[in-house]
N, C-alpha and C positions, 0 to 999 in steps of 0.2 A: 607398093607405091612409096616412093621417097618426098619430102619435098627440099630445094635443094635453096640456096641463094645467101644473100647475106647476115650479118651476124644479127640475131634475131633478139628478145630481150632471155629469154631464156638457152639459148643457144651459143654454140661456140661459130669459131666463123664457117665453119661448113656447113653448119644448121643441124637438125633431128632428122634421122632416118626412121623410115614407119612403119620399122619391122616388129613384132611381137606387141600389137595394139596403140602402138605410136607410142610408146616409153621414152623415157629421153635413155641416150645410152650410158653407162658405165664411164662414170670421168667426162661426161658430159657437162654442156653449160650450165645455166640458174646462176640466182643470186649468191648461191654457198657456193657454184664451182668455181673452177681456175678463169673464167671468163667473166663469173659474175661480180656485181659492186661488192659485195660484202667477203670474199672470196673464199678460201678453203685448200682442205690437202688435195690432192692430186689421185683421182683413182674416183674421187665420189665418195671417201671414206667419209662424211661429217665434217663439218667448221672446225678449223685448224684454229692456231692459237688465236686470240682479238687482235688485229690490230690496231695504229694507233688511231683514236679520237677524232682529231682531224682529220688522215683519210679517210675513214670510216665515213665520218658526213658527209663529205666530197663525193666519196663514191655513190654513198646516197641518192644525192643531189642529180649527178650524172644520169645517174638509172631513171630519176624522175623525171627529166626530162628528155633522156629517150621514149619513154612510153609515152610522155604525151606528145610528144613531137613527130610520132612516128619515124624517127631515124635511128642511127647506134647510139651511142655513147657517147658522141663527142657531136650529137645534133644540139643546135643552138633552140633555147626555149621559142622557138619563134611559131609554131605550129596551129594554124586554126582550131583544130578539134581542140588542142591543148584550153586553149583561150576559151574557146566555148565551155568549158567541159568547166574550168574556173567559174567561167559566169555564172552558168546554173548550181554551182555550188555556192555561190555567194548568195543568189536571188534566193536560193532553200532556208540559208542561214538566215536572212534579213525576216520573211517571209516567218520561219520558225520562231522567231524572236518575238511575237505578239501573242503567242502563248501565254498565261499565266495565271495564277489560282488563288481564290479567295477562301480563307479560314474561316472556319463555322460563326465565328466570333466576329469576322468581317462584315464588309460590304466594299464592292467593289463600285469604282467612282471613275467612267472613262472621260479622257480629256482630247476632245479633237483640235490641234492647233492652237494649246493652252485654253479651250473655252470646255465649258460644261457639253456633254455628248447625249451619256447614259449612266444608269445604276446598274452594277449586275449583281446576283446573287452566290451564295456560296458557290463550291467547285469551280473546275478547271472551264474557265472563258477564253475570249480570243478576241484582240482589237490589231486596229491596220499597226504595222509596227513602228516603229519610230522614222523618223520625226514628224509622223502624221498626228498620230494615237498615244496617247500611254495611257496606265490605268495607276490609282492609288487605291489603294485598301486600309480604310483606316477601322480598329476596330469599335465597332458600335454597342458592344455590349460587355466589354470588361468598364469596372467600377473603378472610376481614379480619384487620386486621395492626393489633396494638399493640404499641406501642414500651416499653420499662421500662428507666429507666436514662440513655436520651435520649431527642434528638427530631428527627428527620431534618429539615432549613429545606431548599429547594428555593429555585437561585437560576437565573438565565441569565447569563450572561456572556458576552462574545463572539456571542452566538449559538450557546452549548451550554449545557445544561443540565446545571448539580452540583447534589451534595449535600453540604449539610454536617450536622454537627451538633452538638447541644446538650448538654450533659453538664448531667443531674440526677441530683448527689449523695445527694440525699436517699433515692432508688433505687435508684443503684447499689452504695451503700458496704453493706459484708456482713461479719458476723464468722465466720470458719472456724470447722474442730472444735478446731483448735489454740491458737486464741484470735490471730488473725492477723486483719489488714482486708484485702479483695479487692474488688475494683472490678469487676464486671459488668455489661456492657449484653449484652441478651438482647430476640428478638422474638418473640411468641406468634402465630401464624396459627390462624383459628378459621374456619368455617363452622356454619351453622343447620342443626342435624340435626332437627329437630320444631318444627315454624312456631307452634303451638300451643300448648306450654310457653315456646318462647323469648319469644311474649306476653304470656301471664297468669302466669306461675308467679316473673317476675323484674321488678323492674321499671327497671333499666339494665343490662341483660344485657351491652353493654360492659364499663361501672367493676367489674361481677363477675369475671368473667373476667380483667383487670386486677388487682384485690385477690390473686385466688384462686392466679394464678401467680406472682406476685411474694411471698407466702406461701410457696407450694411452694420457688419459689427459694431464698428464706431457711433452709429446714428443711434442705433437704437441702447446702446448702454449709456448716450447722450440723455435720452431722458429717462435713464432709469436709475432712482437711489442706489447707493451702495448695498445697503443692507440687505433690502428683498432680492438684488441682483444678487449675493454670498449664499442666499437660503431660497426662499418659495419661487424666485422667479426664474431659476434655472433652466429649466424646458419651455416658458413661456418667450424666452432670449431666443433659445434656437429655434424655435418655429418662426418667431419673427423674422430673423435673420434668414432663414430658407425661401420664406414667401417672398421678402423684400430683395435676395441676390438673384430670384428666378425671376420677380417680375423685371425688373433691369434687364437683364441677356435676354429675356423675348425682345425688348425693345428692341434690343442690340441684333439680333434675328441672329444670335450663335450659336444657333442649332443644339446646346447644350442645356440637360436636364441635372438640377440639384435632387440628388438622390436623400441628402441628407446632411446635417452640422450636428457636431456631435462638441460640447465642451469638453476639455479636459482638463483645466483646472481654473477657478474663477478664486483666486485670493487679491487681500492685497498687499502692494509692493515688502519686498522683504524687509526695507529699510526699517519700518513703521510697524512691521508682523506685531513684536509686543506690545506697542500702544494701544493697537487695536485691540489686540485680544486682552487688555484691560479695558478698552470701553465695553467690550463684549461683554465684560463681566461684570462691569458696574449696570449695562440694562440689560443684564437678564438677573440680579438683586434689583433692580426699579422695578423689572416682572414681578419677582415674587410677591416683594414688600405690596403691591398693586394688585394681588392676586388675593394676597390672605387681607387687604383692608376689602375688596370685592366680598369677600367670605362675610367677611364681620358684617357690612354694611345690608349682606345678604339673611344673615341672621337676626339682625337687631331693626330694623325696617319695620320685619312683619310682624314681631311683638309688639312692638308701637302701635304699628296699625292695629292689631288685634284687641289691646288696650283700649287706644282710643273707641274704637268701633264700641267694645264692651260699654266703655262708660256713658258714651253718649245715647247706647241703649238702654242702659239705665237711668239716665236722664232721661230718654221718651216715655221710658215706664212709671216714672215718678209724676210727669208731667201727666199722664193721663189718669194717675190714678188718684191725683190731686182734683182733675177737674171731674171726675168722675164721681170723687167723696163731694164734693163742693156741690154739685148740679144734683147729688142727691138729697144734702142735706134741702136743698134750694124747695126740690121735690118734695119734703117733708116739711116744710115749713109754711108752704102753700096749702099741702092739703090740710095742716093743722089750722091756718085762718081758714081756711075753708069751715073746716066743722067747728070753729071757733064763733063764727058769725051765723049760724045756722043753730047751733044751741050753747049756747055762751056758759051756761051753770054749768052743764054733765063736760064742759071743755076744757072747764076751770077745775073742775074735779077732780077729772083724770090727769089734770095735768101737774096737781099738787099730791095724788098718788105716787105717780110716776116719777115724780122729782124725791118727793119722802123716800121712795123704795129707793133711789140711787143713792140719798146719802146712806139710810141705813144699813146698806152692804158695805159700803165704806168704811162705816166707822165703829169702834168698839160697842159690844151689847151690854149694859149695866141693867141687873136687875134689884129692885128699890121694894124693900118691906116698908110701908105704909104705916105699920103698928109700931115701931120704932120711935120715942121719942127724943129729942136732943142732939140724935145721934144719927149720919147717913153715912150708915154701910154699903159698902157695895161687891160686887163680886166679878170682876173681869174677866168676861167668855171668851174670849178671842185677844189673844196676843195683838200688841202694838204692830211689831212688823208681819203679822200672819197676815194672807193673801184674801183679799173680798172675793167671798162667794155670788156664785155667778148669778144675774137676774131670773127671778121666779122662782129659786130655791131659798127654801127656810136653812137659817144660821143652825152648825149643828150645834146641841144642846150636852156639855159633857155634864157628866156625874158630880154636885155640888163636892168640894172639897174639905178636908177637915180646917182649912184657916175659911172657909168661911163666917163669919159675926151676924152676930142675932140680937 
């Protein structure tokens, strides 16, 4: 069986004969033979040398729309199927276009006819395609970092990578509570806590964020001295500044979370660096000089009090033992009129004993020879400054001496 007719797209104009499994024949049509657009050597041998460029797309072009045309080569694009056959290739393409995929990192945000739709989550989704639908994927969980104050320049050198940076005054300079200027560079880290505000509700949710803590900075180094702002209040700054830039943007409903403010360096301005660090040093000498009079005042205090305390204990102790000799004599002098009025002779008795026995401890012992006439010798027992022997003992008695006279 042959089939016979006219020039086919593969075919030359007599057509394919269907002999030996319907083969095209030997030097037969196609695109590479002597009938096809792109042509060739003669025989079937393989594509002969390229022709030029321009015919080459021409011929192209021809072929293309012979096939869709269903005519030869020289049929005008005019063909239904042609047209259809476009259509459905357009509707695929349009169609395919609503394809598209969210990074683990994302969140997918569809927008039907510019308004909020839906959320979707990672991987490959699918919205109506344009310009019904579109989707934005903004990532929700990468950490961004803005800089206030400077600006980090990233350079190479050698083959390492620095940093340096750029000092913006215009940012960093800040008046205290004390009416002082301080120099602060500080970094703000933020992440996207709500995909959905952070798109409609702001519309450079950066420069906000920006604005809002560099604000906060200012308020709160407003009322804060210089001093403890340079030393102890350092962390107490940026937690302030954290709480007060996050409560702002809830207000703001910018879907954005302060991760954290981090200072990087809190001086002040370079103009004034050595004035400063000569007050610095004259109150940390006000420290010292303040620390060692603290010492002294520390040591010398409680001697004092320990004195005083001493003495005026001995002042109670003297005080009691005054009135306590007093109230005894008092006690003795009573019970003395007592047995004074009760036997008046034996009270006078004893009381001219008692009196005699005290001088004569007292005083020196003379003993007096009575057979002596004209003459009174005497013999000195007890030394002038020797010590009176205690009551109820007898005076001792030494060995007469050889000066003593007879």
């Amino acid at each position: 069986m042959s089939n016979s007719g006219g020039p086919g797209p593969w075919g030359t104009p007599g057509g394919n004969s269907g002999g030996s499994g319907g083969g095209r024949r030997p030097g037969g049509g196609g695109p590479w033979g002597p009938g096809g657009p792109l042509g060739g050597r003669p025989g079937g041998q393989g594509p002969g040398p390229l022709p030029d460029l321009d015919a080459l797309i021409a011929r192209l072009q021809s072929y293309i729309r012979s096939f869709l045309g269903g005519g030869g080569p020289r049929t005008r694009f005019t063909g239904g199927r042609g047209l259809a056959l476009i259509g459905l290739a357009v509707v695929a393409l349009w169609l395919a276009s609503g394809i598209y995929r969210v990074e683990p990192d994302e969140q997918g945000v569809v927008l039907r006819f510019g308004a909020f739709n839906r959320t979707t989550l990672p991987g490959l989704n699918y919205h109506l395609p344009w310009p019904i639908e579109r989707a934005l994927t903004p990532a929700v969980t990468r950490i961004n970092r803005i800089e206030i104050g400077y600006r980090s320049l990233a350079a190479i050198q050698n083959d390492v990578r620095s940093e340096n940076r750029r000092v913006v005054s215009e940012e960093s300079l800040m008046l205290t509570g004390d009416e002082n200027i301080i120099d602060i560079n500080f970094a703000v880290f933020w992440k996207i806590s709500d995909a959905t505000a952070y798109l409609f509700n702001v519309r450079t949710p950066d420069v906000v964020v920006k604005a809002v803590a560099e604000s906060s900075m200012r308020e709160v180094i407003g009322r804060t001295p210089i001093q403890p702002a340079l030393t102890e209040l350092r962390g107490q700054i940026a937690s302030d500044v954290q709480h007060q830039t996050q409560q702002v943007l809830d207000n703001y409903k910018a879907g954005v979370e302060i991760t954290g403010v981090q200072l990087q360096g809190v001086n002040p301005p370079a103009e004034v660096v050595e004035s400063f660090l000569d007050v610095q040093r004259a109150n940390t000498d006000a420290e010292r000089v303040r620390n060692e009079a603290e010492a002294y005042r520390n040591d010398i205090v409680p001697r004092a009090r320990g004195d005083a305390a001493r003495i005026v204990a001995e002042g109670q102790g003297a005080k009691q033992a005054a009135i306590a000799q007093a109230t005894g004599q008092t006690q003795r002098f009573l019970s003395v009129l007592a047995a004074y009025q009760q036997a008046k002779d034996v009270t006078l008795r004893r009381m001219y004993i008692e009196t005699m026995q005290d001088i004569l401890t007292r005083s020196p012992a003379l003993v007096v020879d009575d057979k002596l006439k004209g003459l009174v010798p005497f013999l000195q027992l007890n030394p002038p400054n020797a010590p009176a022997p205690r009551a109820g003992t007898a005076p001792t008695q030494p060995a007469p001496s050889q000066g003593a006279s007879r």
